[in-house]
C-alpha positions as CSV (number, residue, x, y, z in Angstrom):
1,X,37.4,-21.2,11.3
2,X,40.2,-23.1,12.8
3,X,39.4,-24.5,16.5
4,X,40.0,-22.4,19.7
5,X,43.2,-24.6,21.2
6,X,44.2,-25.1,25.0
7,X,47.7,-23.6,24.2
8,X,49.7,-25.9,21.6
9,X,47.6,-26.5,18.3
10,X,46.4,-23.8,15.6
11,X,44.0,-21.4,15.8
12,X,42.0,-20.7,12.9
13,X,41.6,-21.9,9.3
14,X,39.9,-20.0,6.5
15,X,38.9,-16.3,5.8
16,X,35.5,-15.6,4.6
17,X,35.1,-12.8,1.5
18,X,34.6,-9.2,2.4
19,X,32.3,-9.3,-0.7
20,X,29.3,-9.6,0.7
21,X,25.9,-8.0,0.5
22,X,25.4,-5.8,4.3
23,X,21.8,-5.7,5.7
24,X,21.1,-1.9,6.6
25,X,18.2,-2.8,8.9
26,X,19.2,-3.0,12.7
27,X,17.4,-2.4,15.7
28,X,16.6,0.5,17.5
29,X,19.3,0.6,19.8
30,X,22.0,-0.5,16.9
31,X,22.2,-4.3,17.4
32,X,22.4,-7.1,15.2
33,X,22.9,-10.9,15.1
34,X,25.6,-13.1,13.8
35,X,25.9,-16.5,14.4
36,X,23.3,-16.8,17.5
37,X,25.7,-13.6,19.0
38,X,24.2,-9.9,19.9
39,X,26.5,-7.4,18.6
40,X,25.7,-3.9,19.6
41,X,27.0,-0.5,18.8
42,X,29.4,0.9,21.4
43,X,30.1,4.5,21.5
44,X,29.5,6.7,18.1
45,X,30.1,3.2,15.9
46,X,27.2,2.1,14.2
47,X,26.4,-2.0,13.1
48,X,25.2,-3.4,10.0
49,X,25.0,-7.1,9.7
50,X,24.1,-9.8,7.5
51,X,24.4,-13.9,8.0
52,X,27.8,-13.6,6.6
53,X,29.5,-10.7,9.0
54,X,29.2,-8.0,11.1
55,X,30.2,-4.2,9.9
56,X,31.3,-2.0,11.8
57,X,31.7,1.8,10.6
58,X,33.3,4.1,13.2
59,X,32.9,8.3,13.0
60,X,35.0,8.5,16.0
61,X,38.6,6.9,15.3
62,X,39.5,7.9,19.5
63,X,39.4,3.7,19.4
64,X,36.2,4.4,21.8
65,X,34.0,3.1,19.4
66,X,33.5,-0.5,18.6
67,X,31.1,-2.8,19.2
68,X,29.8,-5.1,22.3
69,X,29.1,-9.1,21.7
70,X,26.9,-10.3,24.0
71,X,26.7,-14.4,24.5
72,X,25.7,-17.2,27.0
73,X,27.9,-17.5,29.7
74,X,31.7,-18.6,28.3
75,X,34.7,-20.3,28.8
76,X,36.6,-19.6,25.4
77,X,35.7,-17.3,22.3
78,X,37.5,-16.6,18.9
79,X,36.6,-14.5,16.2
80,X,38.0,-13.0,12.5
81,X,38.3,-9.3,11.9
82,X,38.9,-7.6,8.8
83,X,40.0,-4.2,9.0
84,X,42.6,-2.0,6.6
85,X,45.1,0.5,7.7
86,X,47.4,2.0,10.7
87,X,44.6,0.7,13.6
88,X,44.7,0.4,17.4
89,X,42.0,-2.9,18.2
90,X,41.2,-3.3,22.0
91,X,39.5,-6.5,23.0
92,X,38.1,-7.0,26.2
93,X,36.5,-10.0,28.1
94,X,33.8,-9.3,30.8
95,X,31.9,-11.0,33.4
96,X,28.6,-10.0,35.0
97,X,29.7,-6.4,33.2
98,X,33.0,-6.4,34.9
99,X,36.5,-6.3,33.0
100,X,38.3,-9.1,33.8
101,X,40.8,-9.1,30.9
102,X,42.1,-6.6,27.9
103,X,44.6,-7.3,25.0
104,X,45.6,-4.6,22.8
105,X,46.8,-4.8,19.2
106,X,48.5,-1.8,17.5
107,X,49.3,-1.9,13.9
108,X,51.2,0.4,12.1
109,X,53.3,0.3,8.7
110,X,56.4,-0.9,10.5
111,X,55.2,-3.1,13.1
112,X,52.2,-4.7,15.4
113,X,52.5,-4.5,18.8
114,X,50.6,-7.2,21.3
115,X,50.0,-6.4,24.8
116,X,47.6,-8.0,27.4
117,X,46.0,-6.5,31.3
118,X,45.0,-9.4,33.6
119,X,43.5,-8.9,36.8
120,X,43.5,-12.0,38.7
121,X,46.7,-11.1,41.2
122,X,45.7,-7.3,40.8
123,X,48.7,-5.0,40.6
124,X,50.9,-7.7,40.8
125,X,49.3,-9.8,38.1
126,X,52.1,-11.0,35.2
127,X,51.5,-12.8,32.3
128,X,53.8,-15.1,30.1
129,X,54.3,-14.9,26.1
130,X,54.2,-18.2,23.9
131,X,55.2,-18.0,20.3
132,X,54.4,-20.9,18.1
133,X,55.0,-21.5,14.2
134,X,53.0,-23.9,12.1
135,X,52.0,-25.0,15.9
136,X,55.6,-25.5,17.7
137,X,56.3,-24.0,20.4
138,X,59.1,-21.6,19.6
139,X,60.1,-19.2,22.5
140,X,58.3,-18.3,25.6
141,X,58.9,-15.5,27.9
142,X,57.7,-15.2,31.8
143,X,57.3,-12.3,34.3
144,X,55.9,-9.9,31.9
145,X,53.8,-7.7,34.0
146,X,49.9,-6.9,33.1
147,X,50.0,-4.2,30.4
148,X,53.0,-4.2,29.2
149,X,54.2,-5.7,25.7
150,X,54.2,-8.9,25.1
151,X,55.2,-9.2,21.3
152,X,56.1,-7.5,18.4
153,X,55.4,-8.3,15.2
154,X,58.0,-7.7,12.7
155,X,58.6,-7.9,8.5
156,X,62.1,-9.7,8.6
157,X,64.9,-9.8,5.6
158,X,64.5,-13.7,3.8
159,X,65.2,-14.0,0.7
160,X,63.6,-16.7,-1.4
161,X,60.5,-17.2,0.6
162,X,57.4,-14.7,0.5
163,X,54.3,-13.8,3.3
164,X,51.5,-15.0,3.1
165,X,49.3,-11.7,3.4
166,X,49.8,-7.8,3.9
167,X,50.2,-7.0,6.9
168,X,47.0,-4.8,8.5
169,X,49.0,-1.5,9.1
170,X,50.5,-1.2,5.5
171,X,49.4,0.0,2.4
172,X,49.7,-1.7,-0.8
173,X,53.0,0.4,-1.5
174,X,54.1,0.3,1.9
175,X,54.0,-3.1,1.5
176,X,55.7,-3.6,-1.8
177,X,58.6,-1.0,-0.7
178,X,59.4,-3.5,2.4
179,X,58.9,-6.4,0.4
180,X,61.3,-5.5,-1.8
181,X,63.8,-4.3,0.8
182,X,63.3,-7.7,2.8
183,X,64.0,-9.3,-0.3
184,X,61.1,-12.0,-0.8
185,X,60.3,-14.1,-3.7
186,X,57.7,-12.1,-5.4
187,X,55.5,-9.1,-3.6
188,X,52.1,-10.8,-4.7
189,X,50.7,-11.3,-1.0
190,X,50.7,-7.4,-0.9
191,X,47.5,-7.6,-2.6
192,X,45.9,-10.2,0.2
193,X,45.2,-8.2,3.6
194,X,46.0,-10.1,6.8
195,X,42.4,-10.8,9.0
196,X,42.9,-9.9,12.6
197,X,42.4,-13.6,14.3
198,X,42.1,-13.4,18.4
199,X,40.4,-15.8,20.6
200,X,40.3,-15.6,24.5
201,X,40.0,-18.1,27.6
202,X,39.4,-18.2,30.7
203,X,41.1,-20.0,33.6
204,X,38.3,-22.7,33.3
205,X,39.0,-23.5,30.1
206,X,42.8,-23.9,30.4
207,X,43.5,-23.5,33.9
208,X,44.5,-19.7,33.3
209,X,43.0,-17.3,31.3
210,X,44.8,-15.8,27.4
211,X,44.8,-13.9,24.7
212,X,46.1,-15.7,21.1
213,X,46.2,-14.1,18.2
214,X,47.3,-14.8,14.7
215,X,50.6,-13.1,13.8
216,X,50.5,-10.8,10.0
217,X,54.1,-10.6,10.1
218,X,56.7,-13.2,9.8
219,X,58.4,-13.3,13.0
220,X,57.8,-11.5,16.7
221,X,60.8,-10.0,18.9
222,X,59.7,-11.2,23.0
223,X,60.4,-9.1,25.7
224,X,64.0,-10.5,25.9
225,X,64.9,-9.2,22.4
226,X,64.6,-12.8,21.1
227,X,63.6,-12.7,17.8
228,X,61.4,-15.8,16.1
229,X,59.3,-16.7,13.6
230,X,56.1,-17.5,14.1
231,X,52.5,-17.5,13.0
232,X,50.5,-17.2,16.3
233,X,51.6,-15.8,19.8
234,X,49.8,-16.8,23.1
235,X,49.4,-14.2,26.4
236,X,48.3,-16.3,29.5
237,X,48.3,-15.3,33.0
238,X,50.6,-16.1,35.3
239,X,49.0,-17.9,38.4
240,X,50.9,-19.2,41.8
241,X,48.9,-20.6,44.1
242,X,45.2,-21.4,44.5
243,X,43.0,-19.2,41.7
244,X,41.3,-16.6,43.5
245,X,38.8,-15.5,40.2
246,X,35.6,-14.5,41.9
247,X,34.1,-15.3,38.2
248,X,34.0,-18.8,36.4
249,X,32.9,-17.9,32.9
250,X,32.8,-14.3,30.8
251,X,29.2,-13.0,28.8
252,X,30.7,-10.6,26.8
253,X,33.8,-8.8,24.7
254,X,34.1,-5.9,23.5
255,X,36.1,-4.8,20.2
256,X,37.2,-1.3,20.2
257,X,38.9,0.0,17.4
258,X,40.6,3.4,15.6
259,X,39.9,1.9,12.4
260,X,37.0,3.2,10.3
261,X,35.4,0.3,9.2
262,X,35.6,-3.4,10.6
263,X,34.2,-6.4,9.6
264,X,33.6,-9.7,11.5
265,X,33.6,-12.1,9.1
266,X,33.7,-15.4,12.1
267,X,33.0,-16.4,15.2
268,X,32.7,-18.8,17.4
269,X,31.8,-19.7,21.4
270,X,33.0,-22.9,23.6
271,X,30.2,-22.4,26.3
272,X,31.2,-22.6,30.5
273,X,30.4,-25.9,31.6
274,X,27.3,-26.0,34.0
């Protein structure tokens, strides 16, 4: 996996295969280990887990169920998801069991929506969007308030160059039909399904806590109705003043999906300095 980044470089580098033997022995209470992490069952989800990933199968597509990764206390975490089809994913960063910070990705044939809830200025709280491409800076937008969206992700017409991967809310013909409506070089990246790639931060680790996450489609429309290309969009909270967080590191995130089945396939933990 790429390195977590204080916002400006890239985020993650490879994808490992989905094709890989799943252990069917968990513990009683429906935990399992991956790379030194706890990940246990949340809601009616249940975890099967190897050395290679996590997998997460899901009765209840509500977007209740998930699963809970427990680690040492934090300042930055990243992670690869794999999951197929129309999904909501909700990620959310605790400390001492408290939810300090939620992003929200929605995927559907058309489009994938990012949003992000801080709480560090309570109701007031606003965030600011960063897109990068190929690691520029692109566009930024301020003053989006705390739950609101913060990008979209969007298939744009360019002819003579091609995606590199399906996006995760289209099917194989979905995909093709846009691809040949957008007009790309060849529709052969409808066969490769884009990983969901997300890290989070706290305001220790880069002076104010975000959300990044690796973009599936080509470009993102901002709050402004700017639209860019981009690979990768940053959500960090907007701070003035003095930082008031009564916590200075996170032990835990929760991934909460709609998707039947989810595999973690990477992860990775920058601890909270002592």
């Amino acid at each position: 996996m790429r390195s977590f980044r204080r916002v400006g470089t890239a985020l993650w580098a490879a994808v490992f295969s989905l094709a890989f033997p799943l252990s069917q022995a968990a513990a009683a209470d429906n935990c399992v280990e991956f790379q030194g992490l706890q990940h246990c069952a949340v809601g009616a989800a249940k975890v099967t887990g190897s050395e290679r990933g996590v997998r997460i199968d899901n009765a209840d597509t509500s977007g209740k169920g998930g699963v809970a990764i427990h680690m040492p206390p934090a300042a930055a975490w990243t992670s690869e998801v794999v999951s197929d089809g129309a999904q909501r994913n909700a990620f959310t960063a605790y400390a001492e069991q408290v939810p300090v910070s939620t992003s929200t990705v929605n995927a559907t044939a058309e489009s994938t929506t990012y949003s992000a809830t801080f709480t560090g200025s309570g109701d007031a709280t606003t965030y600011s969007v960063l897109a990068y491409r190929n690691g520029r800076l692109q566009a930024a937008v301020g003053g989006i308030r705390s739950g609101d969206t913060g990008a979209v992700g969007l298939m744009v017409p360019n002819p003579g160059w091609t995606p590199n991967c399906r996006p995760r809310g289209q099917t194989v013909l979905q995909c093709e039909q846009a691809c040949w409506s957008n007009g790309y070089a060849n529709c052969n990246y409808c066969y490769t399904l884009c990983p969901i790639s997300t890290g989070f931060g706290n305001a220790s680790y880069n002076s104010a806590c975000f959300w990044q996450h690796a973009v599936a489609e080509p470009a993102v429309r901002l709050p402004n109705g700017q639209v860019v290309q981009a690979d990768q969009i940053v959500m960090q909270e907007e701070v003035s003043g003095p930082s008031n967080y009564p916590y200075l590191n996170f032990n835990r995130i929760d991934v909460q999906t709609t998707a039947r089945t989810t595999v973690i396939t990477g992860e990775s933990v920058a601890p909270a300095s002592k």
